[in-house]
Structures are given as structure tokens and as C-alpha cells.
N, CA, C and O atoms as a DFTB+ gen file, in Angstrom:
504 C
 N C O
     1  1     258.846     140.974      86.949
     2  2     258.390     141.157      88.326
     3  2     256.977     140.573      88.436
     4  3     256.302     140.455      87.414
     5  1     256.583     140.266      89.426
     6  2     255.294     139.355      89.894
     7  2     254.068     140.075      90.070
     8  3     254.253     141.249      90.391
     9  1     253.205     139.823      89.987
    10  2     252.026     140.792      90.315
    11  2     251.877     141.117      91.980
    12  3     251.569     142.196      92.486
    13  1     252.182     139.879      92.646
    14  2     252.083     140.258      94.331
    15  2     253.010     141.162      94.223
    16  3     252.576     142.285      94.481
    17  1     254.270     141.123      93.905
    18  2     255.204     142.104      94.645
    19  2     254.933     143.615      94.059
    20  3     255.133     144.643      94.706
    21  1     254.438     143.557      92.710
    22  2     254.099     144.676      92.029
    23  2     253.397     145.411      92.349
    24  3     253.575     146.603      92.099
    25  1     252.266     144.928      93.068
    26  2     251.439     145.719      93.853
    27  2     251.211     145.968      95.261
    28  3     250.250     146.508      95.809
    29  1     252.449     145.392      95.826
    30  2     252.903     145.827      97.101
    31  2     253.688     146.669      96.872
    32  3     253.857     147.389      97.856
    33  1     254.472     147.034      95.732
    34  2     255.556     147.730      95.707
    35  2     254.654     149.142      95.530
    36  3     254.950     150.153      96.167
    37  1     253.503     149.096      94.580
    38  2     252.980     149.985      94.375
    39  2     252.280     150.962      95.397
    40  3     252.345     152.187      95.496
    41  1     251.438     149.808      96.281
    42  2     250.886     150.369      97.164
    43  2     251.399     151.253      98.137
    44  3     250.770     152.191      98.625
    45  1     252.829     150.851      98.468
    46  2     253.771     151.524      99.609
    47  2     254.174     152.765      99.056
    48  3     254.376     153.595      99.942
    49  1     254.384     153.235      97.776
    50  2     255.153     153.736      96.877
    51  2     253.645     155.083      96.951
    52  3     253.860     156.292      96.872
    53  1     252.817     154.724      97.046
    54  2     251.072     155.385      96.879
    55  2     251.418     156.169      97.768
    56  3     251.719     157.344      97.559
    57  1     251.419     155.297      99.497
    58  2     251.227     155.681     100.288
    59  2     252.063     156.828     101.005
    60  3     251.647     157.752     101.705
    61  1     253.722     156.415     100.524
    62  2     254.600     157.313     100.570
    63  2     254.108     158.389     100.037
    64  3     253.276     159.074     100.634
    65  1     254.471     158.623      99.075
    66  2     253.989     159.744      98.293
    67  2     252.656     160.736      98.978
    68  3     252.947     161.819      99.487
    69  1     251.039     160.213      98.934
    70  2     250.530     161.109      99.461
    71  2     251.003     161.273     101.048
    72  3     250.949     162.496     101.177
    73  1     251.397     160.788     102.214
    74  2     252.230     161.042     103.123
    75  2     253.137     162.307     102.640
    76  3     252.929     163.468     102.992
    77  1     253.785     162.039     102.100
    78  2     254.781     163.429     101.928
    79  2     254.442     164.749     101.561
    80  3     254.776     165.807     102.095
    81  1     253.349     164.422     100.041
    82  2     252.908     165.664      99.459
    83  2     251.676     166.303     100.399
    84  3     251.807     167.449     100.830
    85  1     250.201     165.344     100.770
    86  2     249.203     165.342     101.212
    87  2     249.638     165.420     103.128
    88  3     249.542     166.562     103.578
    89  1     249.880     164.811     103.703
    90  2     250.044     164.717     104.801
    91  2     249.106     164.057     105.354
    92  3     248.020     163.948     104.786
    93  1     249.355     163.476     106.600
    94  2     248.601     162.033     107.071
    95  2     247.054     162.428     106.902
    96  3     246.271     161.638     106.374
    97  1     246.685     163.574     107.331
    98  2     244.769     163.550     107.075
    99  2     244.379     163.227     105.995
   100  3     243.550     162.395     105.626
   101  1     245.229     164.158     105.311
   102  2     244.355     164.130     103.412
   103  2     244.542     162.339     102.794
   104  3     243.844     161.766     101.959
   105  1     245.767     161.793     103.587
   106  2     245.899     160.623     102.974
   107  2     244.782     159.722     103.804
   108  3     244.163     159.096     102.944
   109  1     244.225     159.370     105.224
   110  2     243.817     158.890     105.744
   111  2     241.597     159.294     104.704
   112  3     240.628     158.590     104.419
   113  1     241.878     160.427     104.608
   114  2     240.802     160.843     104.340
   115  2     240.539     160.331     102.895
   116  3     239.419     159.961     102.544
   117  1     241.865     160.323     101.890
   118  2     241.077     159.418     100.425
   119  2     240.692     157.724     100.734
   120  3     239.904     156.918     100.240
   121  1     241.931     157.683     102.063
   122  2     241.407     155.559     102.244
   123  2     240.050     155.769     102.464
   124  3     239.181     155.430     101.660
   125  1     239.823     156.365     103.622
   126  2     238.308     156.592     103.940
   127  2     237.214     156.408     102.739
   128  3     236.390     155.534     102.469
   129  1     237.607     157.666     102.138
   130  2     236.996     157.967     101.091
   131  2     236.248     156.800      99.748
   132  3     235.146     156.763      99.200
   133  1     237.804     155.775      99.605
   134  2     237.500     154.825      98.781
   135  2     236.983     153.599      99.651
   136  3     236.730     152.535      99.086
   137  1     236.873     153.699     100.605
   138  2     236.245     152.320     101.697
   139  2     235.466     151.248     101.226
   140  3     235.476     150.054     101.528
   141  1     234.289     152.374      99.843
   142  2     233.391     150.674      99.389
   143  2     233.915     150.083      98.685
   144  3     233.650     148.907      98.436
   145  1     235.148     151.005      97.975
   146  2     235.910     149.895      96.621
   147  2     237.033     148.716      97.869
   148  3     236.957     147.538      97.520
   149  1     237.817     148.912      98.954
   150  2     238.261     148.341      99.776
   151  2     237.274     147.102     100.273
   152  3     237.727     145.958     100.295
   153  1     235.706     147.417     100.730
   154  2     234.868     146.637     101.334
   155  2     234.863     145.560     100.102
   156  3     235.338     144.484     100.466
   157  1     234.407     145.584      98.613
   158  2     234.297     145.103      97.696
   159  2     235.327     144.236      97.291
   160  3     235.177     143.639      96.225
   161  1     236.733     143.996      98.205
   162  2     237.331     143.225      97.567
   163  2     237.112     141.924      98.311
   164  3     237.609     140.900      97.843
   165  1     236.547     141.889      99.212
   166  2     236.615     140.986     100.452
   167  2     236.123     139.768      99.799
   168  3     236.764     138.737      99.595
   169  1     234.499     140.101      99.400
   170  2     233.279     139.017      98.725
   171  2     234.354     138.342      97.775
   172  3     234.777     137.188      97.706
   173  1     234.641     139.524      97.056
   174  2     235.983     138.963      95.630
   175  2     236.849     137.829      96.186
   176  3     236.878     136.712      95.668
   177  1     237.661     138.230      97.434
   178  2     238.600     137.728      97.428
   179  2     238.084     136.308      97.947
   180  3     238.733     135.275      97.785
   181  1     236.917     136.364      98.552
   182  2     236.508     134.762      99.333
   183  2     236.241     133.922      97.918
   184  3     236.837     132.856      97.767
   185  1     235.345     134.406      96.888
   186  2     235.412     133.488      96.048
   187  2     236.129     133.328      94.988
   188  3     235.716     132.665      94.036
   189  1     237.297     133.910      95.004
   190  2     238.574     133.460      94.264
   191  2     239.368     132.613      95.033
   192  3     239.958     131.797      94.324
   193  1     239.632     132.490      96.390
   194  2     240.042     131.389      97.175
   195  2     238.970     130.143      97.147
   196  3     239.705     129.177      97.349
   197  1     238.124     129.825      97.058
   198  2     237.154     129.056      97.097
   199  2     237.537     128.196      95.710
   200  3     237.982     127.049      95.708
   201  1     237.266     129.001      94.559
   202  2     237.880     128.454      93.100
   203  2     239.353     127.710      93.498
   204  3     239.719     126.536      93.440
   205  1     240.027     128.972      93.935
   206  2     241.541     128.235      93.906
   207  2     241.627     126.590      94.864
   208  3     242.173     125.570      94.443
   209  1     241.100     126.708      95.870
   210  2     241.032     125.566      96.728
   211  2     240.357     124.592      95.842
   212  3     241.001     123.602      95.493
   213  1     239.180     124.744      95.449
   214  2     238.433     123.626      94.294
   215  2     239.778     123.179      93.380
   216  3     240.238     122.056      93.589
   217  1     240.305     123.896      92.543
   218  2     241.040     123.809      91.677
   219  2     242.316     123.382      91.916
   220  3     242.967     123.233      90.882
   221  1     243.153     123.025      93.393
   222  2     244.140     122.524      94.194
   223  2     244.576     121.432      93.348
   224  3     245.520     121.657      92.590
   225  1     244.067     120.339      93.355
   226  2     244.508     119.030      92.556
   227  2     244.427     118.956      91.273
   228  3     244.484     117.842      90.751
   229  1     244.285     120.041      90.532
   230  2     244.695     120.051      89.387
   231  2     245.561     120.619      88.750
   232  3     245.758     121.671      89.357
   233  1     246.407     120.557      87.627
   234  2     247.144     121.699      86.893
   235  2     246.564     122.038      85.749
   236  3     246.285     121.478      84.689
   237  1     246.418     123.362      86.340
   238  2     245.183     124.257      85.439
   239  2     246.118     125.328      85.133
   240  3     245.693     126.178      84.351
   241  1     247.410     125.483      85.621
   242  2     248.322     126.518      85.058
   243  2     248.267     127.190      83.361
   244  3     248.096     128.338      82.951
   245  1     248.499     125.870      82.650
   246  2     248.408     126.170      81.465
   247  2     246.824     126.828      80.227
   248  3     246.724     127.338      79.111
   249  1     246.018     126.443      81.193
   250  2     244.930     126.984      80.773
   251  2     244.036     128.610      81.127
   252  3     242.932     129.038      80.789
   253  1     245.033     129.106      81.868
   254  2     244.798     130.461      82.130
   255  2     245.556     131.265      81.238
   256  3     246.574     131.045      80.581
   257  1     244.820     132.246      81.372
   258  2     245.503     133.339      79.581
   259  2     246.681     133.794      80.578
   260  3     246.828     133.224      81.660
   261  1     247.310     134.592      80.262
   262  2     248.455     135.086      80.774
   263  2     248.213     136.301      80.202
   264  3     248.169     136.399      78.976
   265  1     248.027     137.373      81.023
   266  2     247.876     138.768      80.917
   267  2     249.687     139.428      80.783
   268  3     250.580     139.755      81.564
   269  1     249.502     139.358      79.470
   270  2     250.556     140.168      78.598
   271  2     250.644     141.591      78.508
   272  3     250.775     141.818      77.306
   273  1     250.643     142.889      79.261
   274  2     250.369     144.120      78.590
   275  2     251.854     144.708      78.235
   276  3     252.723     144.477      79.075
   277  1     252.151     145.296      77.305
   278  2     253.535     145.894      77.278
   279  2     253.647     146.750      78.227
   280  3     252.720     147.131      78.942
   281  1     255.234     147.236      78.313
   282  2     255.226     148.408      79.287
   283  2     254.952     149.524      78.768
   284  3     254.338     150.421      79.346
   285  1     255.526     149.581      77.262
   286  2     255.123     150.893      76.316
   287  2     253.096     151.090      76.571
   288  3     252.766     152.249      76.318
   289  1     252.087     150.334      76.922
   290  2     250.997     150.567      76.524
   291  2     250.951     150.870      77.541
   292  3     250.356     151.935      77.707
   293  1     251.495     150.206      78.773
   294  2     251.207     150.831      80.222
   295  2     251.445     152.470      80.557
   296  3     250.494     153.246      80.659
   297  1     252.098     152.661      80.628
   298  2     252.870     153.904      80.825
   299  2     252.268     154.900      79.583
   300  3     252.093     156.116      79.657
   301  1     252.044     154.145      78.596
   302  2     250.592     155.409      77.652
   303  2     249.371     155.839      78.246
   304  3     248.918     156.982      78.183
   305  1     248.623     154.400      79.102
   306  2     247.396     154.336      79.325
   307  2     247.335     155.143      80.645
   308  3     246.424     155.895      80.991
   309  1     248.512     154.839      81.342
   310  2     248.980     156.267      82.623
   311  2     249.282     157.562      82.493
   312  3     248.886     158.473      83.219
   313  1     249.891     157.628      81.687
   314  2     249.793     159.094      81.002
   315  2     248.314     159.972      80.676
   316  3     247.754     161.033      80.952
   317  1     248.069     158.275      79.612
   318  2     246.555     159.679      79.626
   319  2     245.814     159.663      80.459
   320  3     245.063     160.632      80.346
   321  1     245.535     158.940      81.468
   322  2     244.621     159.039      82.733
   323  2     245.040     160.217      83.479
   324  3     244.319     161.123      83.899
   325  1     246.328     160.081      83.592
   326  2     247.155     161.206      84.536
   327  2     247.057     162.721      84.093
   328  3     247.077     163.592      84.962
   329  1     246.945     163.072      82.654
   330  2     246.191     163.917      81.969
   331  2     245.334     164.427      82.004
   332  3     245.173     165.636      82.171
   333  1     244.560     163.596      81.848
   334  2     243.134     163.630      82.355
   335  2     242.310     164.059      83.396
   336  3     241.190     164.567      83.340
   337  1     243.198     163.715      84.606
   338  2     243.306     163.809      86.207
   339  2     243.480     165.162      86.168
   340  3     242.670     166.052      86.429
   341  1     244.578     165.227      85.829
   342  2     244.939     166.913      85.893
   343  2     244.394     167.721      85.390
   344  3     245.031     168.771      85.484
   345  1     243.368     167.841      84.790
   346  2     242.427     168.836      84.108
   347  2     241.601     168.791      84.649
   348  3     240.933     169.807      84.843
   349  1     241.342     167.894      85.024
   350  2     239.357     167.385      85.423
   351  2     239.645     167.118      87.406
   352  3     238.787     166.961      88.274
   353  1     240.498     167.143      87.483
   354  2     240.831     166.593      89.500
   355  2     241.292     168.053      90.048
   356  3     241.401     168.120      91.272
   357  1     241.572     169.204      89.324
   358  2     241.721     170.168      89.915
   359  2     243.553     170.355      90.047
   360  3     243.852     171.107      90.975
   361  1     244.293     170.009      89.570
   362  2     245.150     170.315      89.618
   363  2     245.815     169.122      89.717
   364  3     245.185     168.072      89.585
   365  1     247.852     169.127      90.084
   366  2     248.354     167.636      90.513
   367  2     248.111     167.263      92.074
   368  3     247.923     166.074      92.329
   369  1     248.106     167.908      92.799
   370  2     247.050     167.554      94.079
   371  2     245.833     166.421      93.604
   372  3     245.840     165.242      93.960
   373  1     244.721     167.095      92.661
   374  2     243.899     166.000      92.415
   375  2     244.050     165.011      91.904
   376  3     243.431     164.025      92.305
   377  1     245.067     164.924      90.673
   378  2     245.792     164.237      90.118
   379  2     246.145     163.058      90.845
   380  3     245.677     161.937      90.646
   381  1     247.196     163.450      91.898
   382  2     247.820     161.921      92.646
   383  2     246.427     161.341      93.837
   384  3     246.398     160.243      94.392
   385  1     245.472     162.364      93.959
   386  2     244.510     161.719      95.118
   387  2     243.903     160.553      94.220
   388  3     243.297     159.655      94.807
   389  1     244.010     160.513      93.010
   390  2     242.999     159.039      92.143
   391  2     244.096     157.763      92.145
   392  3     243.763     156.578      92.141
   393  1     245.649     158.329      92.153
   394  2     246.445     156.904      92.570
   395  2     245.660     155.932      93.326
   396  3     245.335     154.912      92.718
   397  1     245.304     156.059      94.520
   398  2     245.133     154.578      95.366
   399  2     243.777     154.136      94.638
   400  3     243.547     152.936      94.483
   401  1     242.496     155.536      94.001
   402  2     241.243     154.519      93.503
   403  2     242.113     153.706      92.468
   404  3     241.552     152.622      92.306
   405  1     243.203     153.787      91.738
   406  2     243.396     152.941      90.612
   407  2     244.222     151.824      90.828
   408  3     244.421     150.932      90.002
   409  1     244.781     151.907      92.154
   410  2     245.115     150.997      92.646
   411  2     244.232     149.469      93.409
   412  3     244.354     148.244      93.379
   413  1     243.462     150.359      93.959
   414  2     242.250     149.032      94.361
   415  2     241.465     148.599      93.012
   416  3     241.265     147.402      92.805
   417  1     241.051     149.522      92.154
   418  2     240.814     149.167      90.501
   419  2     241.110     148.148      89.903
   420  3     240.348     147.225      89.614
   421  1     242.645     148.276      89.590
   422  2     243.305     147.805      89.328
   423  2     243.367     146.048      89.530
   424  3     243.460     145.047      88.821
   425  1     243.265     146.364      90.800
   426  2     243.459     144.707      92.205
   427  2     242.316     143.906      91.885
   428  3     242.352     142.678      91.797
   429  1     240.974     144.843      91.656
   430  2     239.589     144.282      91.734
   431  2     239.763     143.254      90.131
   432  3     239.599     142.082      89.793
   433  1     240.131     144.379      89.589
   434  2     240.516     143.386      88.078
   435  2     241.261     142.540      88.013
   436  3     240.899     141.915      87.016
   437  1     241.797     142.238      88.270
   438  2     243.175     141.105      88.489
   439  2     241.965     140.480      89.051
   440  3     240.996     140.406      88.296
   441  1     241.830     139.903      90.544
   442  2     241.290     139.310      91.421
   443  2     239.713     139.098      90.504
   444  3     239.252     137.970      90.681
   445  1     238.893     139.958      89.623
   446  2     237.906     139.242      89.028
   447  2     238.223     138.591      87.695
   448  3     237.280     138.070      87.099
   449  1     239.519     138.552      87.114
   450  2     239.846     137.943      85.511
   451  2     240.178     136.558      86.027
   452  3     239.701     135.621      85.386
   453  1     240.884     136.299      87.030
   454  2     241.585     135.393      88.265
   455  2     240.310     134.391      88.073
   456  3     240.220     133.354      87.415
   457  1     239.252     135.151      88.975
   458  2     237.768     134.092      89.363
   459  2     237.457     133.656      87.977
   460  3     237.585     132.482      87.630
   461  1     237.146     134.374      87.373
   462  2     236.402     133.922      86.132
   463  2     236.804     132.948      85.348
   464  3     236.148     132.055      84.811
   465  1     238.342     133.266      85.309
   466  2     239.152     132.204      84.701
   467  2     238.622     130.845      85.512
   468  3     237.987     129.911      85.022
   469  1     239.040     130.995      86.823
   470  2     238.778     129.797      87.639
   471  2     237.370     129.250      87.671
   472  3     237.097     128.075      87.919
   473  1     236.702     129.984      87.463
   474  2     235.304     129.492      87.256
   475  2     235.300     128.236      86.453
   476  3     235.074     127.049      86.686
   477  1     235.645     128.977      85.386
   478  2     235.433     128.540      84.138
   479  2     236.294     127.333      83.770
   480  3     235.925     126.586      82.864
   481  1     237.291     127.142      84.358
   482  2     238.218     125.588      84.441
   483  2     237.555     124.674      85.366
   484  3     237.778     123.472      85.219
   485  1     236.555     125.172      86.555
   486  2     235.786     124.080      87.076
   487  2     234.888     123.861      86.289
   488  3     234.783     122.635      86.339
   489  1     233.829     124.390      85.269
   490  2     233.089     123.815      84.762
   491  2     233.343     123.047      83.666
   492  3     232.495     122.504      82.959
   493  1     235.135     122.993      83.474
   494  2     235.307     122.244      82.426
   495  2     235.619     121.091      82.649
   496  3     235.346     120.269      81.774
   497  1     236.361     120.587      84.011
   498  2     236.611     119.869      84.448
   499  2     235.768     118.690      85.054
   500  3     236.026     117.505      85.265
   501  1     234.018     119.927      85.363
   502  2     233.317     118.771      85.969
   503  2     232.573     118.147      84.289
   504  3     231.863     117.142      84.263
């Protein structure tokens, strides 16, 4: 599966969820809540399009790492966060309210390994 769809799938899947358990305030109130990590992707996202457009006429495919994680490490590294959550967030209430921060987290990382990479193939190129 793709990373776009993966994290559309995710996001809807977020949103469901606190919708059902939380109900529209509590969910409206963590977006709120995380707003500067949301504001923060914007700057990100202009200069990862900027790279990508620079980088248009070339094939630079092969020179980007390819982020490999297993699913076994995934689903460990969720576990223990989710663990974690639950001790320290006050219960599974607090627990699922850190889903969406780890979701924009998540995005910010992708979207800054992305730039950097791209950075770094324009300065090889020039």
C-alpha cells in the first residue's frame, strides 16, 4: 500500500473513531488543540514542492533511500507508545486523543526525510 493512501486511510479511520468514542467537541477540540503541528506543515510542504518541481527533469527515483520499516517493528513501536499513552494520558480516552498528534508527526516526517533527500540530489546535480 502507498503512503498517500495510507495516510488517508489513516486519517479517516482517526477521525471516525474519536467521532464515535469522543464525540464531535472533544474531537474538534484535539484538531484545535494540535493547530501549530497542522500550521507547521504548510512552510514544509511549500518547500518540498519547490525541490520536487526543481527536480522534475530528472530521474532521481533511484537515488532516494526507500523507507523500509517492517510491519512486525511497526505494530511494536505502536504498542509501546499506546502503553505508554495509557498510563501517562489518563486512561484509553487519553490514549486514542494522541492518535491524530502522531498522525501529523508522522506526515511531518515523511514530508521532512522527502525534502532533505531532495535537497540533497539538487546539490548533487548542480
Amino acid at each position: 500500500m502507498n503512503n498517500k493512501l495510507l495516510f488517508t486511510l489513516t486519517l479517516f479511520i482517526t477521525l471516525v473513531t474519536y467521532i464515535y468514542l469522543l464525540g464531535e467537541v472533544r474531537t474538534i477540540q484535539i484538531i484545535v488543540n494540535e493547530m501549530i503541528f497542522v500550521l507547521s506543515l504548510f512552510p514544509l510542504l511549500i518547500i518540498y514542492f519547490y525541490y520536487k518541481l526543481k527536480l522534475r527533469g530528472y530521474d532521481v527515483e533511484h537515488l532516494i533511500n526507500k523507507r523500509q520499516l517492517s510491519f512486525k517493528m511497526t505494530v511494536l513501536l505502536f504498542l509501546v507508545i499506546e502503553v505508554f499513552d495509557y498510563f501517562y494520558e489518563g486512561g484509553f480516552t487519553g490514549m486514542i486523543s494522541q492518535w491524530f498528534l502522531y498522525w501529523i508527526l508522522g506526515l511531518l516526517s515523511l514530508l521532512l526525510i522527502d525534502t532533505i533527500h531532495f535537497y540533497r540530489i539538487s546539490k548533487l546535480i548542480r
